[in-house]
N, C-alpha and C positions, 0 to 999 in steps of 0.2 A: 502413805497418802490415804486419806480418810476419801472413800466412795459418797457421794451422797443418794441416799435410796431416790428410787425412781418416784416421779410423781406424775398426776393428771396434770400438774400444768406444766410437767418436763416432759412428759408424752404430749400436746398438744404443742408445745415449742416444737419442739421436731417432727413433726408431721405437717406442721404450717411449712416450715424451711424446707422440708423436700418437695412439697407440693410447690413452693414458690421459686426451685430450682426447676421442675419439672417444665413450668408454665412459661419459663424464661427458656429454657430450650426449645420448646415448641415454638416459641414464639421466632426465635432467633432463626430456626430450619426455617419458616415460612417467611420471613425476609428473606432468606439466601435463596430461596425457590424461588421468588417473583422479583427480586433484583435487577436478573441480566434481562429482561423484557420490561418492567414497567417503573418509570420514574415515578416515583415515591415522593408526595405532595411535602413540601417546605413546610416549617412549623408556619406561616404565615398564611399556608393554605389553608379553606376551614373544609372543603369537598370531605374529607374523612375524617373529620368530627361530625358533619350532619350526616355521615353514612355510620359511621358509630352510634349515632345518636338517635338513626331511625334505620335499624337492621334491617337488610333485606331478605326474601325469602330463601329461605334453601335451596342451594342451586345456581342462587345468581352472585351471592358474599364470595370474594374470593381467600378470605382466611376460613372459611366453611371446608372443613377437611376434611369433613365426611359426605363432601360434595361429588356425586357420580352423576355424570351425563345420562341424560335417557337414551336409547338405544332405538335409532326411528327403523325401519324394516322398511330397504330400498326393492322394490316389487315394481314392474310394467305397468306403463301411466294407463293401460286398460282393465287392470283388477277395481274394481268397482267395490262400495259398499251394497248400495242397488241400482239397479241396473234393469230398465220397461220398457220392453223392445218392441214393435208392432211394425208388419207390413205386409209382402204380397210372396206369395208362393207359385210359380208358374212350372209346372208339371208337366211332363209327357207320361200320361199314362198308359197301362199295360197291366189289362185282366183276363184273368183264366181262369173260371167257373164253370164246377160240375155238382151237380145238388140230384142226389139218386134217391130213392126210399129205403125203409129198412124192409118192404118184401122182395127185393132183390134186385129193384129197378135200377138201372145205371144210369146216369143224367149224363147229358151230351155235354162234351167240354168245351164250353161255350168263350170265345173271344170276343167279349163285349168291343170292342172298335172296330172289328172287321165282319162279325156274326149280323149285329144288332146296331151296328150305323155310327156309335158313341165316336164322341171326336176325342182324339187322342192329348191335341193339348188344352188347357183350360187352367183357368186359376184358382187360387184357395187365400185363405185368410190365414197370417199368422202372427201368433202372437208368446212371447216369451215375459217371464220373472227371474231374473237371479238375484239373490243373494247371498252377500259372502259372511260368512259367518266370523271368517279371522281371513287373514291374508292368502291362507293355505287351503281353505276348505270354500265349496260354493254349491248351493242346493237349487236348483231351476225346477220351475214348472213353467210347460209349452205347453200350446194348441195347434192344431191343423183342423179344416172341415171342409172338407170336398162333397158335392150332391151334383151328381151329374145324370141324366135324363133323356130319352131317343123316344120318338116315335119310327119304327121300320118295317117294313114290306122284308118277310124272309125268306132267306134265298136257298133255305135248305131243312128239314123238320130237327127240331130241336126239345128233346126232352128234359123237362125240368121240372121237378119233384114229382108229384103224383098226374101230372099231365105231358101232354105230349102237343106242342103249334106248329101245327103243321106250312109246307111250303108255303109261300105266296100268301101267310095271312100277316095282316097287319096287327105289330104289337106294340105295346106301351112298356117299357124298360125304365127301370132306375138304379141306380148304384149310389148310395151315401154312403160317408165315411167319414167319424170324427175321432180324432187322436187326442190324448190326455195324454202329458208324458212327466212324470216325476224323475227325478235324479239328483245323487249326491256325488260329488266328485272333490278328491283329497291332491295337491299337489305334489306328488312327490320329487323334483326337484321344481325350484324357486331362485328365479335369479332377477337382477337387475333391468332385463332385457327381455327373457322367455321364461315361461314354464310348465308346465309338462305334468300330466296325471292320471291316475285313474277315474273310474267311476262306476258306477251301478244304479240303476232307476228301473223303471217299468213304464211301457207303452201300454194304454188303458185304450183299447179298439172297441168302438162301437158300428158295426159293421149291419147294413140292412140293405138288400139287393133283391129284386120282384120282375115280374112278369106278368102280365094280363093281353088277351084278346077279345078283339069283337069280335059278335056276330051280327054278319048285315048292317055293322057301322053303327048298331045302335046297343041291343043287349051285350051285357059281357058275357062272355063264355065260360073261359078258361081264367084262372089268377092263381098265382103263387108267389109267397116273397118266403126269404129265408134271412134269421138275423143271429147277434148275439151279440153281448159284451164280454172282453173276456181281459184280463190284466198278463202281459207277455214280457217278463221280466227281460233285462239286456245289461251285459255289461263292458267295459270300452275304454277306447282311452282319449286323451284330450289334451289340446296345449297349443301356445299362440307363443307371438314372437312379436316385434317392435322392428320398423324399418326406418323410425325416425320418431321425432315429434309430435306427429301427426297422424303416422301410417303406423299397422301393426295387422299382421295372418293372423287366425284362427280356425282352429278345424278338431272335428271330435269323431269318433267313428265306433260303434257299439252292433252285439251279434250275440244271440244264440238262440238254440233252440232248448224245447220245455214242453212239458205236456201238464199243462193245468185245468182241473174242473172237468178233467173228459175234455179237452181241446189242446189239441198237440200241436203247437206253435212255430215259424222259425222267423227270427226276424233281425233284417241288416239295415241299419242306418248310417247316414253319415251328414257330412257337411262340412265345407271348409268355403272361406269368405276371406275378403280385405275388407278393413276396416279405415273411415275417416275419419277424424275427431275435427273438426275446425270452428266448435267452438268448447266450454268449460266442463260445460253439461250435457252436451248434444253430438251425438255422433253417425254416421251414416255404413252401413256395411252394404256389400254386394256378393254375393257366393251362388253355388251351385247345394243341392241339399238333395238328399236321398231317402226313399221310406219304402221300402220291402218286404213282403209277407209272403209266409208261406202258413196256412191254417186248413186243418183238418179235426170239422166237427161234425159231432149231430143235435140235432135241436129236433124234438118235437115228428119222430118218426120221419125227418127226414136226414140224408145223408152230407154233406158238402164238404167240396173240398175245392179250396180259395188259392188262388196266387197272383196277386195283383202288385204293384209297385207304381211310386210315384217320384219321377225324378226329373230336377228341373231349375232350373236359376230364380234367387230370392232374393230380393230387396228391401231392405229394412232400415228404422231409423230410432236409436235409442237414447231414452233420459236418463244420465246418471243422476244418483241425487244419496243423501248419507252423509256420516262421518266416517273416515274410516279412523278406526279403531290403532289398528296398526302402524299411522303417523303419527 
């Protein structure tokens, strides 16, 4: 038997017929795949000639074989894209100040609520930003601002900085305090229900606390304030939980101590709340919140050393609002 040489159009004959054997099997598995689930329209049907005839996007063809579902990431209906919280902070406070000099003076350790008359409970302003950057990661920045103020007749001489108010005179007191608090926190487990994580931020203290007296009710006398800013890094952990539809805990708790700038830090916060969502965007929380300081500085030839806390039930009420990315 006589061969006959190979050619371009005996190479293209057989490359057409395996390719049109190929396409016919292909075609035959995806009938046999969609078969036992979907009745397959009668030649009298025209539904899949006008879906022939005006392809759909990828994704939604069901002979699209190289069709993969998107993957949505089920997370607790309280992971927010953003999230603008704003309300009230109700504190019981507790200070203990001593501000001595650098020639050797010692400053009397002063209990502003029971030295200096200051009422112990009082409110503050608070206000919170989160953002989630993916499902798993969320970057906050808060505010607190406290200024609280006494005028008192004292009941015992109290040295503070380079002066000394003696018994029985009447002084004018202040204590301000405003908190800046950044933070990043990473999820490390993430579920359908709850999740749970670390974190690391800084508390940015701006702290300014004074004394003044008359003389004869009319000149001042005596006056002293002692202040500082100072950034008191903290790191903690964090995670909430869903009790329904509606209802979902949250709580975060952060601590340490540091000594930055020549100011040697210690500081414990906390917070844990329920949360109500009853409507898409809007949601209501109620918790208890904690801010505690222990600070040892010097400023300006004088000496101080600070331990004040604020700890108290908060009320707040927050706007979701975003895409989230992750659905």
């Amino acid at each position: 038997m006589i061969r006959k040489p190979f050619t371009m159009k005996n190479i293209f004959f057989t490359l057409a017929t395996v390719l049109g054997l190929i396409i016919h099997c292909e075609g035959q598995g995806i009938v046999q795949s969609v078969s036992p689930d979907i009745n397959l329209p009668s030649p009298k049907d025209t539904t899949l000639t006008n879906e022939l005839s005006n392809p759909q996007p990828a994704g939604n063809n069901i002979f699209d074989i190289n069709y993969k579902q998107k993957k949505i990431r089920d997370v607790p209906w309280f992971v927010e894209r953003f999230k603008l919280s704003a309300g009230v902070f109700f504190p019981s406070a507790s200070s203990h100040i001593s501000v001595g000099n650098n020639s050797g003076s010692i400053g009397t350790d002063i209990d502003f609520e029971n030295d200096l008359g200051f009422n112990k409970s009082s409110s503050s302003f608070y206000a919170d930003l989160q953002w989630r950057a993916s499902s798993l990661s969320r970057f906050d920045l808060s505010y607190y601002g406290l200024n609280r103020s006494s005028n008192y007749t004292l009941q015992k001489d109290i040295m503070f900085g380079d002066n000394t108010y003696n018994v029985n005179a009447t002084v004018n007191a202040f204590f301000n305090t405003n908190i800046y608090r950044f933070s990043y926190g990473y999820a490390i487990f993430s579920k359908p229900t709850w999740e749970a994580g670390l974190l690391f931020g800084a508390h940015i203290v701006r702290f300014n606390v004074g004394l003044s007296a008359n003389s004869n009710g009319n000149t001042v006398a005596v006056s002293n304030d002692f202040g500082f800013t100072a950034p008191l890094p903290d790191f903690g952990v964090w995670g909430g939980v869903t009790l329904g539809p509606k209802w979902a805990l949250n709580g975060e708790f952060d601590y340490l101590a540091l000594t930055v700038d020549g100011i040697t830090g210690k500081i414990l916060a906390y917070n844990f709340s329920a949360t109500f969502k009853p409507f898409k965007n809007l949601s209501f929380a109620a918790g208890y919140t904690g801010l505690n300081f222990t600070v040892n500085a010097v400023r300006d030839r004088l000496d101080g050393h600070l331990k004040w806390g604020y700890n108290g039930p908060t009320i707040t009420a927050a706007f979701s609002f975003g895409h989230k990315a992750w659905e």
